[in-house]
C-alpha positions in Angstrom: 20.7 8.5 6.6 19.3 5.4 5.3 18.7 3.5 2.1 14.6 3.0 1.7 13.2 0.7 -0.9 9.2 1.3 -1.9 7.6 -0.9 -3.9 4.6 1.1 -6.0 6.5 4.0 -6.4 5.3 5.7 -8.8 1.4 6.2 -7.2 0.1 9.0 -5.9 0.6 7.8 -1.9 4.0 6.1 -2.0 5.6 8.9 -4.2 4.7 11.2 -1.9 6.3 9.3 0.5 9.1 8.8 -1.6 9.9 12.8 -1.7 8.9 13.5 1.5 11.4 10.8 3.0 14.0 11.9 0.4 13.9 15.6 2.1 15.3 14.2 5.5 17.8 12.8 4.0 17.2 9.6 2.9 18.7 7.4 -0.6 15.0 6.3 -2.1 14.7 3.5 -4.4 11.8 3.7 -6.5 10.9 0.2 -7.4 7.4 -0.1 -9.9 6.6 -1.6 -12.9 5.8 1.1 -15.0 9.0 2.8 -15.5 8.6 6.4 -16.8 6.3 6.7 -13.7 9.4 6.0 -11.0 11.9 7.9 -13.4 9.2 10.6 -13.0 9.2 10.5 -9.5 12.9 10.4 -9.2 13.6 13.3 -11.8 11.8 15.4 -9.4 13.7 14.1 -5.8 17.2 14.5 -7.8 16.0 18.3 -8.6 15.5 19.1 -5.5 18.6 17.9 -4.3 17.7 14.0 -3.2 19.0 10.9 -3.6 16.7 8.3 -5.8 17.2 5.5 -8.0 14.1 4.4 -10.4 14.2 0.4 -11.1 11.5 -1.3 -13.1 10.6 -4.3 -11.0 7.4 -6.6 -10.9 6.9 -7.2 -7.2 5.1 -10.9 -8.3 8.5 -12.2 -9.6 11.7 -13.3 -7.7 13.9 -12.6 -10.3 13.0 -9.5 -10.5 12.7 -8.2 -7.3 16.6 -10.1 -6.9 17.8 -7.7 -9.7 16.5 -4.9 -7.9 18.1 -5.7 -4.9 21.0 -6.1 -6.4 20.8 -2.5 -8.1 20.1 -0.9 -4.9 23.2 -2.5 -3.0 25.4 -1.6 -5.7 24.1 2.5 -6.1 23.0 2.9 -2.3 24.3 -0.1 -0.2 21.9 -2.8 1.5 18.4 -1.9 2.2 17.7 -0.8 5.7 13.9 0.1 5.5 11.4 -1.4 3.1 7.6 0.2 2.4 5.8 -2.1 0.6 2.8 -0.3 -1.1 2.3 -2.1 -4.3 -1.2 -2.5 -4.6 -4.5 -2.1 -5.6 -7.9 -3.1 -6.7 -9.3 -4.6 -10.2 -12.8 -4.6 -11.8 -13.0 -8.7 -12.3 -12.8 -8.5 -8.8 -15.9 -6.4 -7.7 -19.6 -7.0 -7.6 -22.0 -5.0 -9.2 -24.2 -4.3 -6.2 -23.4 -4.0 -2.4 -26.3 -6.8 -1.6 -27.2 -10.3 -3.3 -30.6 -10.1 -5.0 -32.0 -13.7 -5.7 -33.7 -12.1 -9.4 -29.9 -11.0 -10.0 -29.7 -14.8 -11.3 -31.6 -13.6 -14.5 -29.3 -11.2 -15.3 -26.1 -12.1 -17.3 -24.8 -8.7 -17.5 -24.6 -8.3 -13.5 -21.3 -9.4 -12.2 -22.5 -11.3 -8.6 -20.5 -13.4 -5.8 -21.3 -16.2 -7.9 -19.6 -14.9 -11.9 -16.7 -12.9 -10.2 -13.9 -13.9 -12.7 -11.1 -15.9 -10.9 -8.3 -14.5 -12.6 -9.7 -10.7 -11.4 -9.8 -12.3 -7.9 -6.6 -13.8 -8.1 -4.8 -10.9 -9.5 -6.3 -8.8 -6.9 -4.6 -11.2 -3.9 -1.6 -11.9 -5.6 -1.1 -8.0 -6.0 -1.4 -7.2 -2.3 -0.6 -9.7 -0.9 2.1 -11.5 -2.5 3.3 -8.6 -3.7 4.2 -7.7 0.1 5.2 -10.8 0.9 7.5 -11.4 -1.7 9.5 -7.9 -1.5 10.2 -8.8 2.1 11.7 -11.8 1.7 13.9 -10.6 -0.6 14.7 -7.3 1.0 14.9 -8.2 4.5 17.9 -10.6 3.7 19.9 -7.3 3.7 18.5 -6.2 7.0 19.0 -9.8 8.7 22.9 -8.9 7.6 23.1 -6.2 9.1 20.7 -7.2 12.0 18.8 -4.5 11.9 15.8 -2.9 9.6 12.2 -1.9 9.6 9.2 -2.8 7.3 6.3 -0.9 6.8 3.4 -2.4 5.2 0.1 -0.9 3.8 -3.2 -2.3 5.1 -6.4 -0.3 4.4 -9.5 0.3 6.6 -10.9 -2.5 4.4 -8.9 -4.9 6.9 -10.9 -3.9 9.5 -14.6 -3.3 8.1 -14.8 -5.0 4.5 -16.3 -2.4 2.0 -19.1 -3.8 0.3 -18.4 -4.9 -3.7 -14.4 -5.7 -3.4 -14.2 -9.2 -1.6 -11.2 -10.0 -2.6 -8.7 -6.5 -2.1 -10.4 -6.2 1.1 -9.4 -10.1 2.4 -5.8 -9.3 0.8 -5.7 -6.1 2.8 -6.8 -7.7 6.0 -4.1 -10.6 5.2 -1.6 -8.3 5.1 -2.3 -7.0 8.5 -2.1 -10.7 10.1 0.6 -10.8 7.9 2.8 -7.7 9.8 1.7 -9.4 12.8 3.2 -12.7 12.3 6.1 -10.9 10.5 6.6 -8.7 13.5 6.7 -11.7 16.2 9.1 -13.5 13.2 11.6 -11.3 13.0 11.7 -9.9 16.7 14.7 -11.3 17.8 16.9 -10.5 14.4 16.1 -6.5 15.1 13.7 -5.8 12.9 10.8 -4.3 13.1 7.5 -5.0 11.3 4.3 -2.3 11.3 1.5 -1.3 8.8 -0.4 1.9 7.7 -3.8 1.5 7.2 -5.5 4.4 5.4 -9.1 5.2 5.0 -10.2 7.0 1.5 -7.7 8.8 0.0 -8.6 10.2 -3.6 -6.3 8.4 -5.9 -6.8 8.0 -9.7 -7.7 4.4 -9.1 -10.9 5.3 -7.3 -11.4 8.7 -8.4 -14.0 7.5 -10.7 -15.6 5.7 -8.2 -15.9 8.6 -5.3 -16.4 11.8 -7.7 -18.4 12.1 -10.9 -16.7 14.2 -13.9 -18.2 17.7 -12.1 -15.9 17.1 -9.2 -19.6 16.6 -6.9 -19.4 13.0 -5.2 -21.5 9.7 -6.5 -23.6 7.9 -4.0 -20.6 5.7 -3.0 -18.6 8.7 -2.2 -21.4 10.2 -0.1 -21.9 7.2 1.8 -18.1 7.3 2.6 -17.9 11.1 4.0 -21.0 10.7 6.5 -18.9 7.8 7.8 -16.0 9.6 8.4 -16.2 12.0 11.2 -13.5 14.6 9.8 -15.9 15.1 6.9 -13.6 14.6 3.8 -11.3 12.5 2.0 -7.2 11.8 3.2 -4.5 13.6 1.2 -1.2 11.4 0.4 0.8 14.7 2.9 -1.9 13.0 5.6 0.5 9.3 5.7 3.5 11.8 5.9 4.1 11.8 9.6 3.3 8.2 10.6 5.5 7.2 8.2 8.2 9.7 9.6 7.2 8.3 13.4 7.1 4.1 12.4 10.5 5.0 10.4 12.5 6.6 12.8 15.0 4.9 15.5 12.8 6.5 18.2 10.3 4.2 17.8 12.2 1.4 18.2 9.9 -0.4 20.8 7.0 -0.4 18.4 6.3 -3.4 16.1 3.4 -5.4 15.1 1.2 -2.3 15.0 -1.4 -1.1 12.3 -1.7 2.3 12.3 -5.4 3.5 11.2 -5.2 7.0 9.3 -8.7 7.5 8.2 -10.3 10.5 9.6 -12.2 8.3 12.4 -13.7 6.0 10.3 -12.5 3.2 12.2 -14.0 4.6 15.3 -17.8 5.7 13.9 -20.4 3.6 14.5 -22.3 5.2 12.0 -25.2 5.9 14.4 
């Protein structure tokens, strides 16, 4: 069995992952700034028998992520597969409205391409992005020890069709997928492998509010989403469980460089 570190731990998609992984077997190191949320997650692996370690870590700082690294080897021995899913989106960082509207220039109170707040947007990019890139340099030293090791990245659907409103998680999203590309090519003769998941909409609490109002029905947004997606409904965190499991596992050892869509065909609809 092998020692996985996940970065973003304690949200709804990688903790899943987190437990799921920990039932074959696995050590999981839970790696997320807020603390009680990974001590949480790793409460509930160790109860049912698992192997976890909970580290408060900010995935934008070196330091940091060295102190982690250094906790892991010391409780579970060098890291052998890494899941990067710290992430997310922020409010600076999105428009108002899906479409520019030239009298949208008389109106302070409408955030437009042209009043996003920088530090929003950069937040936003440094979050995904650098907060994959980061982890791996780190992490992968172990891996280029032992000359082996896999990393798995999240992408999102955004990556391949930006959503309207959130310029700046969907270009870090689709950065992330050149950036498991070049990764993969990188590190193909060391014996490591490099792949992404890209969901569609999942429900999380981050977008919750977006997608459903307090009644449970869905806002327009959330409408919009389910007539594109030819399953009809939203992903579940259990629906990442088996590509994770297949991009993971020795098996797949010829596969690298790939980003895996899980979106209930959203990718594929052409809307029409």
């Amino acid at each position: 069995m092998k020692t996985i570190v996940i970065t973003g731990a304690g949200g709804v998609l990688c903790s899943t992952l987190a437990e799921a992984l920990s039932k074959q077997g696995h050590k999981i190191a839970l790696l997320d700034l807020n603390l009680e949320a990974v001590q949480e997650v790793a409460s509930t692996i160790k109860k049912a028998g698992g192997e976890a370690l909970a580290i408060k870590t900010n995935v934008l700082e070196e330091e940091s992520l060295k102190e982690a690294r250094k906790m892991v080897n010391e409780e579970f021995g060098p890291c052998e597969i890494l899941i990067n899913g710290a992430g997310g989106n922020h409010p600076l960082a999105t428009t108002d409205k899906p479409f520019y509207e030239p009298t949208e220039d008389k109106k302070d109170s409408l955030k437009t391409f042209f009043n996003l707040d920088m530090s929003g947007f950069k937040f936003v990019f440094d979050l995904n992005f650098m907060g994959t890139l980061l982890p791996s340099q780190i992490f992968a030293q172990d891996m280029i020890d032992n000359k082996k090791g896999n990393i798995l990245n999240i992408s999102s659907m955004n990556a391949f069709q930006p959503l309207t409103k959130i310029p700046a998680y969907s270009g870090a999203k689709a950065a992330i997928s050149n950036f498991t590309q070049w990764l993969a090519v990188y590190f193909s003769k060391v014996g490591i492998r490099v792949n992404a998941l890209a969901p569609g909409f999942f429900l999380t609490e981050q977008n919750r509010s977006l997608l459903t109002n307090e009644d449970g029905s869905l806002t327009q947004r959330g409408e919009t989403i389910i007539k594109r997606t030819p399953l009809g409904e939203f992903g579940k965190p259990e629906d990442l469980i088996s590509t994770t499991f297949w991009l993971c596992d020795d098996n797949s050892q010829f596969i690298t460089g790939v980003i895996v869509p899980i979106d209930g065909g959203f990718s594929a609809f052409s809307g029409v």
